[in-house]
C-alpha positions as CSV (number, residue, x, y, z in Angstrom):
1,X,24.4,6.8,2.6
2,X,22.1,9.4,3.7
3,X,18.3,9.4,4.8
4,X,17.1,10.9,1.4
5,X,19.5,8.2,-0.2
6,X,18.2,5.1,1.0
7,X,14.4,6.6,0.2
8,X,15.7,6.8,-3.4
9,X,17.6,3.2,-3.1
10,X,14.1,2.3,-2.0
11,X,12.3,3.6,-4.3
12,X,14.2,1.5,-7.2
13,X,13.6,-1.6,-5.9
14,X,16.5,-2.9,-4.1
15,X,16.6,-5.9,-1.7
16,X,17.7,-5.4,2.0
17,X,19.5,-8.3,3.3
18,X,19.6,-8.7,7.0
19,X,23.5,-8.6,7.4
20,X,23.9,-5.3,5.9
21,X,23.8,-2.8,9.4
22,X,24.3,0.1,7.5
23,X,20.8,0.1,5.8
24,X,19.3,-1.8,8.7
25,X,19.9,1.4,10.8
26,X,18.5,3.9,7.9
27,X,15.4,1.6,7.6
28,X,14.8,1.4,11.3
29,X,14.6,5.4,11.5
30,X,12.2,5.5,8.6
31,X,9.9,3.0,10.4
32,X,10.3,4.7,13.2
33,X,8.9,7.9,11.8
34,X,6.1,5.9,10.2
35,X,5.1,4.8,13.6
36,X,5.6,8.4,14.9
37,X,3.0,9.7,12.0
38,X,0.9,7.0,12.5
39,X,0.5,7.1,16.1
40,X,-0.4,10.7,15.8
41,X,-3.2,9.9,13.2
42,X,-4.6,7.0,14.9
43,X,-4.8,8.6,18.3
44,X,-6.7,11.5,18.7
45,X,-9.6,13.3,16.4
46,X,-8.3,15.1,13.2
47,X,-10.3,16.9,10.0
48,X,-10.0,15.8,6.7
49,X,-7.6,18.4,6.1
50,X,-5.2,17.4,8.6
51,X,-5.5,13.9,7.8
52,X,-4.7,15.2,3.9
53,X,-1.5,16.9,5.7
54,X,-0.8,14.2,8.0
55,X,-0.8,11.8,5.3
56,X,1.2,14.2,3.1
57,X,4.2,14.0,5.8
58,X,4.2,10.7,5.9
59,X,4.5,10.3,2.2
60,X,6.8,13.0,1.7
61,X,4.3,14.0,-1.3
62,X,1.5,16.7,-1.2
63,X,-1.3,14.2,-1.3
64,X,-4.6,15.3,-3.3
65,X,-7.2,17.8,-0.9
66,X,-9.7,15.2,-1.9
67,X,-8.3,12.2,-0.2
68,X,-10.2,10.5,2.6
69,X,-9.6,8.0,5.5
70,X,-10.9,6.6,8.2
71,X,-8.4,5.8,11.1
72,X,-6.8,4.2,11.5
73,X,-4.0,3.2,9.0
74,X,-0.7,1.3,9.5
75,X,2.3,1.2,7.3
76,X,6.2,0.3,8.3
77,X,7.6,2.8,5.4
78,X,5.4,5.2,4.4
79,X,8.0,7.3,1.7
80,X,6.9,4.9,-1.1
81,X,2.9,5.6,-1.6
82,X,1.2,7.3,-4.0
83,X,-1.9,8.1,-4.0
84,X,-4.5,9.8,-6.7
85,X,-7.4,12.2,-6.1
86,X,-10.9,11.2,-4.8
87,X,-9.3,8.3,-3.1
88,X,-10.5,6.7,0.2
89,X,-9.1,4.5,2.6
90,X,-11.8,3.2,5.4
91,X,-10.6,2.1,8.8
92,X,-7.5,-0.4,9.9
93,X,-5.7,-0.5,6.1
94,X,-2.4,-1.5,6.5
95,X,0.6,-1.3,4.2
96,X,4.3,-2.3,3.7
97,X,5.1,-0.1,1.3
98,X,9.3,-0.1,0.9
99,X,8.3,-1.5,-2.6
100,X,5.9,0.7,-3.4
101,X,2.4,1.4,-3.7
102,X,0.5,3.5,-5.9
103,X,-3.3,3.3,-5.8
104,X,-5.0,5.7,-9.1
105,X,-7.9,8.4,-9.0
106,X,-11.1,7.1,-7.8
107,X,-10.2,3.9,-6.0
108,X,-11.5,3.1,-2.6
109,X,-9.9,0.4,-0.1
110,X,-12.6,-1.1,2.5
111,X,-11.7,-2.0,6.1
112,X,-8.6,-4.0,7.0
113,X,-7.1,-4.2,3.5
114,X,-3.6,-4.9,4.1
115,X,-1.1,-4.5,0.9
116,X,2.3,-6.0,1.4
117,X,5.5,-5.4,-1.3
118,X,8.4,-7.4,0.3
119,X,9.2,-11.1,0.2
120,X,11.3,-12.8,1.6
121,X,14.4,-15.3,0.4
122,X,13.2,-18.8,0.5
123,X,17.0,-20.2,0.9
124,X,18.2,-20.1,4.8
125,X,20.9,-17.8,3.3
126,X,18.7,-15.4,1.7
127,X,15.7,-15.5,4.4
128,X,16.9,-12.2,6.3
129,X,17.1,-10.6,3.0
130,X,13.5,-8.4,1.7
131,X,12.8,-8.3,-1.7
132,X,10.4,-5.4,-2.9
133,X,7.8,-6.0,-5.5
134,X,5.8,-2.6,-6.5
135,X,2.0,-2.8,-5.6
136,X,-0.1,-0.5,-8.4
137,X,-4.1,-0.1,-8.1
138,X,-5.2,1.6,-11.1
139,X,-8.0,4.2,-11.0
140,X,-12.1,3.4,-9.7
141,X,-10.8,0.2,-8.0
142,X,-12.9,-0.9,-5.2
143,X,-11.4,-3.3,-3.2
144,X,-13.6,-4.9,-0.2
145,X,-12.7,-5.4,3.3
146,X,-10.3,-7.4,4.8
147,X,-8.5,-8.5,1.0
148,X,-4.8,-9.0,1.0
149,X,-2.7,-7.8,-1.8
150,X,0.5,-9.5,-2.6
151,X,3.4,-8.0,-3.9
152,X,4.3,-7.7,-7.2
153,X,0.0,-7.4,-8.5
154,X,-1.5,-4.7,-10.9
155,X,-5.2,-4.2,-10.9
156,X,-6.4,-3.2,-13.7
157,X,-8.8,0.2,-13.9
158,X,-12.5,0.0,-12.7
159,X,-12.0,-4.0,-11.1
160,X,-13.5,-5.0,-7.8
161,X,-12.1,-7.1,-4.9
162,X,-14.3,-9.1,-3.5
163,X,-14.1,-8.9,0.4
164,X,-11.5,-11.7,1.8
165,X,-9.3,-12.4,-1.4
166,X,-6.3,-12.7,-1.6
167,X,-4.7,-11.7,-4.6
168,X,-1.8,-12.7,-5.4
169,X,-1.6,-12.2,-9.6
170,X,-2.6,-9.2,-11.7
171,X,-6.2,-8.3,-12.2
172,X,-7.0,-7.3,-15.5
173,X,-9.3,-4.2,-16.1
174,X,-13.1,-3.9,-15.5
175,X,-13.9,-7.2,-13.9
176,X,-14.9,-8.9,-10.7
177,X,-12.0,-11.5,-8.5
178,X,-12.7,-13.5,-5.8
179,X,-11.4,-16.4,-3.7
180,X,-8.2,-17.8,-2.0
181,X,-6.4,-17.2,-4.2
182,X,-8.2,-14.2,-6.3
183,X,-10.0,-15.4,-9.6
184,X,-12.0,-13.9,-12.2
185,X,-15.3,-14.3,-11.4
186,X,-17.2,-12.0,-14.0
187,X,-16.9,-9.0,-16.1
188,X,-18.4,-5.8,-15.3
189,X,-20.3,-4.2,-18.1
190,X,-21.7,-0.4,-18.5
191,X,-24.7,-0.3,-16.3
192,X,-24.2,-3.7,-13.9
193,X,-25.5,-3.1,-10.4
């Protein structure tokens, strides 16, 4: 299997199980290039436009002029996000994205949100083995600072993350989650402040 094979195995969804050397190796080199992109985002000055670009090779994707972030940003993939237009990302987000992550027009992600995709087996003989769970933030999400999103979770278009949750089940459109673990704490109407 080639490079642009295993992005595309990936990309579908596929566990990784710890005994297989083959795809070890192939995902070592593509979190090695996520470390190299990284590293040059996070240490030195750039514009918005080479950030845009900067992000774009790390995605493998043109990503959208209007993107914005604040370095700096971790990931240990980086081929599986997708991001909208008019998204920003403030300082310290971190992602594992193998499973993917797609985050829609409009949404913002405060400081220090980290969004995971991969589980692990429970079982002793599954434990070395990653399972990938898709991550998808639908569009005008605001998400506050320091919240953890597990794998496997929608949120639904126009909700709010409080600062600190955790979530860890979908969030269903237009309302407000808090807490360890993430619950519904209102709905947000037309014209709330």
């Amino acid at each position: 299997m080639d490079m642009k094979d295993f992005i595309v195995f990936c990309k579908k969804g596929n566990p990784i199980s710890g005994e297989d050397k083959e795809l070890h190796v192939l995902l070592t080199k593509c979190s090695y290039e996520a470390q190299r992109i990284t590293m040059k985002l996070n240490t030195s000055y750039h514009s918005k436009e080479e950030i845009v670009e900067i992000f774009s090779e790390l995605t493998s994707n043109q990503v959208d002029s209007t993107f914005m972030c604040f370095p700096p940003f971790y990931t240990d993939f980086g081929k599986n996000i997708t991001i909208g237009k008019n998204v920003f990302f403030n300082t310290g987000c971190s992602f594992q994205d193998r499973g993917g992550i797609s985050i829609g027009n409009g949404s913002m992600l405060g400081m220090n949100v980290t969004i995971a995709t991969l589980n692990h087996g429970l079982s002793l003989e599954t434990r070395n083995t990653t399972y990938p769970s898709s991550v998808i933030i639908g569009e005008n999400v605001w998400v506050g600072s320091n919240a953890t999103i597990l794998p496997g979770v929608t949120i639904g278009d126009n909700s709010v993350v409080a600062a600190g949750a955790v979530v860890t089940k979908d969030v269903p459109e237009n309302v407000v989650v808090a807490g360890v673990p993430a619950k519904v704490l209102k709905e947000i109407n037309k014209g709330d402040n």
